[in-house]
N, C-alpha and C positions, 0 to 999 in steps of 0.2 A: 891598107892604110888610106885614112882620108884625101880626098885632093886638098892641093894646097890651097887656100883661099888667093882669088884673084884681085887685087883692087881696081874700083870700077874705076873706067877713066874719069879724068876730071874736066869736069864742067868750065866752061868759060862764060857761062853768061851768067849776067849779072843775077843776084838776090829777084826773086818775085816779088819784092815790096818789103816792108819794114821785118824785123824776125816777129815768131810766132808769138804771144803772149806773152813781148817783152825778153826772148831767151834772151838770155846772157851767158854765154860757156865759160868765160873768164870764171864766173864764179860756181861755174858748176866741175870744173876744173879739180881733180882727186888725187894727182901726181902727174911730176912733171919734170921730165930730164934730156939731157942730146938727141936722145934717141925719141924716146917714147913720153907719150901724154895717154892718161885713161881721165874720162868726162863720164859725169851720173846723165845717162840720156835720160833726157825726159822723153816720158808714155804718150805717143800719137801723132809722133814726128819722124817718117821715115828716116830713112839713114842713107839712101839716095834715090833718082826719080826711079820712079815706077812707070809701064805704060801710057801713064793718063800726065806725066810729067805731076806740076805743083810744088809747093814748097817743101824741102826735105834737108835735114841735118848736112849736106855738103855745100850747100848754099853760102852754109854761113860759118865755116873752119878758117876764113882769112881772121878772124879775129882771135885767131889759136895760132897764127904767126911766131909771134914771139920775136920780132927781129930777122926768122928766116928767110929766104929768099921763096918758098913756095911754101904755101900752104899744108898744112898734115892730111893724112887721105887714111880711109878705113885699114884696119890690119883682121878686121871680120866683122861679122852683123849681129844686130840684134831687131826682131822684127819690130814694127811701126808701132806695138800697143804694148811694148816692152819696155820697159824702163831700165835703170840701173848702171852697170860699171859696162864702157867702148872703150878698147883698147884702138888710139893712132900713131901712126909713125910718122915721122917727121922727114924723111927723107928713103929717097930708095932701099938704101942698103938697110936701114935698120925695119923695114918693111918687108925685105926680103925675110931678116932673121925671124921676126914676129910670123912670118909665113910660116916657115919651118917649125917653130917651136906648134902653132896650131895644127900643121900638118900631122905633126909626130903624137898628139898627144901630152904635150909635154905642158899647155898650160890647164891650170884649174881653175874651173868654174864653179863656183855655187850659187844657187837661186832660191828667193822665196817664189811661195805659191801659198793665195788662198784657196783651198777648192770645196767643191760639194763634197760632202758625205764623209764617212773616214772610212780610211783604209784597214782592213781586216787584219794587218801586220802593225807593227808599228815600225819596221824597216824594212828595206830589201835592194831586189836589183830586178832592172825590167829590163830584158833582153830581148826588143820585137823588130825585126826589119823593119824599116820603112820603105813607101816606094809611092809617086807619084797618083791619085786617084783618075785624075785625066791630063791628057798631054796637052790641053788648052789653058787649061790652071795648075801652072809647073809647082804654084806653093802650097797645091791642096794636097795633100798624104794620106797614107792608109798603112798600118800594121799588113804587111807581106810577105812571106816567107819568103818570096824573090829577089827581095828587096835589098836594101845597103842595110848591114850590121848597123845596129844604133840599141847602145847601154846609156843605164840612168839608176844613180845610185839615189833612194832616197829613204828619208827619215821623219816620221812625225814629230811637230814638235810638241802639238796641242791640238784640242779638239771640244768643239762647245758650240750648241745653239745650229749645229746642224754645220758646222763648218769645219775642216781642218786649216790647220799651218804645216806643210811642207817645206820641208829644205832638201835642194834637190842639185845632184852633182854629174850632170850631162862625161859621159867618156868619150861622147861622140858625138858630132857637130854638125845633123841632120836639122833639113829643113821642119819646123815645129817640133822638134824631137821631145820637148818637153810636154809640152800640148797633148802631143794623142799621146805618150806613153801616162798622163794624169790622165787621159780618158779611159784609156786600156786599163789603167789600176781599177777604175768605177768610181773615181773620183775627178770629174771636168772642172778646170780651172773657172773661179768664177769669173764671170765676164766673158768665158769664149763665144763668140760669136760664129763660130765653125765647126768642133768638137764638143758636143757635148751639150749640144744647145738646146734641144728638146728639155731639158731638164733646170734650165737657165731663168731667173725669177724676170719677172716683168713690170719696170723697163729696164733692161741688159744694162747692169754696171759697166765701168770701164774694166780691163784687163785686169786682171790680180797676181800678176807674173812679173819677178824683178830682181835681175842680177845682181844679186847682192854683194859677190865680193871675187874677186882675179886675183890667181897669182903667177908671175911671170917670171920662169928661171931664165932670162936675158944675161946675169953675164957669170960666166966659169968661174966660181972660185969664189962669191962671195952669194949673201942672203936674194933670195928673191925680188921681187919688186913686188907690193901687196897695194892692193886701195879696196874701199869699201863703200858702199853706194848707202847715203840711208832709203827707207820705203819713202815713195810716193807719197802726196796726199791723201789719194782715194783711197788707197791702201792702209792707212795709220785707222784707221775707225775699225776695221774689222781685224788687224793685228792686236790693237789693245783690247777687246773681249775676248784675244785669243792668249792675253796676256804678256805681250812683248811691253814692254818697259823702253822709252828711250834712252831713259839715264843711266842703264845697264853696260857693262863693260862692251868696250867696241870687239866686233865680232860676234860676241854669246850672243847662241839661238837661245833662251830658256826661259821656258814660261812659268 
């Protein structure tokens, strides 16, 4: 079974300057209840400091208050050049619960991906350990057979001009887990600037990787809690020659 995700402590010092390109969460804001708020992160804004410190998405959650008394804090991550659907708690206990459902397996995740090449299936399931590459760079991974169990349901949606659309359903909530197992298909996300990068056009787009939608069995006995992220900017150019439609019923993958 997974560990359970830790929330990082929380920062007391103040914002590093104004937010980044104007973010505004208020309106990036997806759902929102006692317990629980999910925000569409935007792509190249970590999600808390890293080694080198700088500005990162905990900085700026007083403004996702809402009248409470502390701020909401991570209920899990998604990495710096990720975008899409972040699940916050708004207070310990409903942080602990969101722990457990992550622990267990118990929420769903799906993801787009643009990537290179298409895949020789048009569905499947990639079942590769992962395990750390070097113990100085805890976030770089490598397919292992030593390694921590990591499943990834995925699906093509379409396929043209040398690109796929993947929709992709992580079982397991490993460091890049999406990343190398799109590299391990022989399909690298485009934009990785770590997997897959030898084959990577030049100059290296941004990421093409984006949570597209969570569902959260949070309370006994009624419906889930559902939100839905739309793509990115940089993403919308190479989704529409792949056929995605905005004005397409909410959810449909279909090209």
């Amino acid at each position: 079974m997974r560990q359970p995700f830790a929330p990082a402590r929380r920062s007391t010092a103040p914002p590093p300057g104004p937010a980044p390109d104007g973010l505004d969460l208020e309106r990036r804001l997806l759902y929102r209840d006692g317990l629980v708020l999910v925000i569409d992160k935007p792509a190249g804004l970590p999600v808390h400091a890293g080694p080198k410190g700088g500005p990162n998405l905990e900085h700026y959650l007083d403004a996702l208050r809402f009248g409470y008394p502390r701020r909401p804090a991570l209920a899990h991550r998604l990495d710096r050049d990720t975008s899409g659907c972040l699940v916050l708690g708004r207070h310990p206990s409903a942080l602990r619960r969101l722990g457990r459902l992550f622990a267990t397996g118990a929420v769903e995740k799906t993801y787009w991906a643009v990537v290179l090449g298409r895949p020789e299936a048009t569905e499947g399931r990639i079942a590769l350990p992962l395990a750390k590459r070097s113990a100085l760079r805890g976030w770089w991974m490598k397919v292992d057979p030593a390694g921590q169990p990591a499943v990834t349901l995925w699906r093509l949606v379409a396929s043209a001009e040398g690109l796929s659309w993947l929709e992709l359903r992580p079982l397991t909530g490993r460091t890049h887990q999406i990343r190398v197992h799109c590299e391990a298909l022989g399909c690298p996300v485009l934009g990785d600037s770590v997997y897959g990068r030898e084959r990577q056009p030049d100059p290296l787009p941004p990421l093409h990787l984006h949570a597209r939608a969570i569902v959260l069995p949070l309370f006994e006995g009624k419906p889930p809690i559902r939100a839905e992220a739309p793509p990115p900017p940089h993403m919308e150019a190479a989704l529409r020659r792949l056929g995605w439609r905005p004005e397409a019923a909410a959810g449909a993958a279909t090209a």
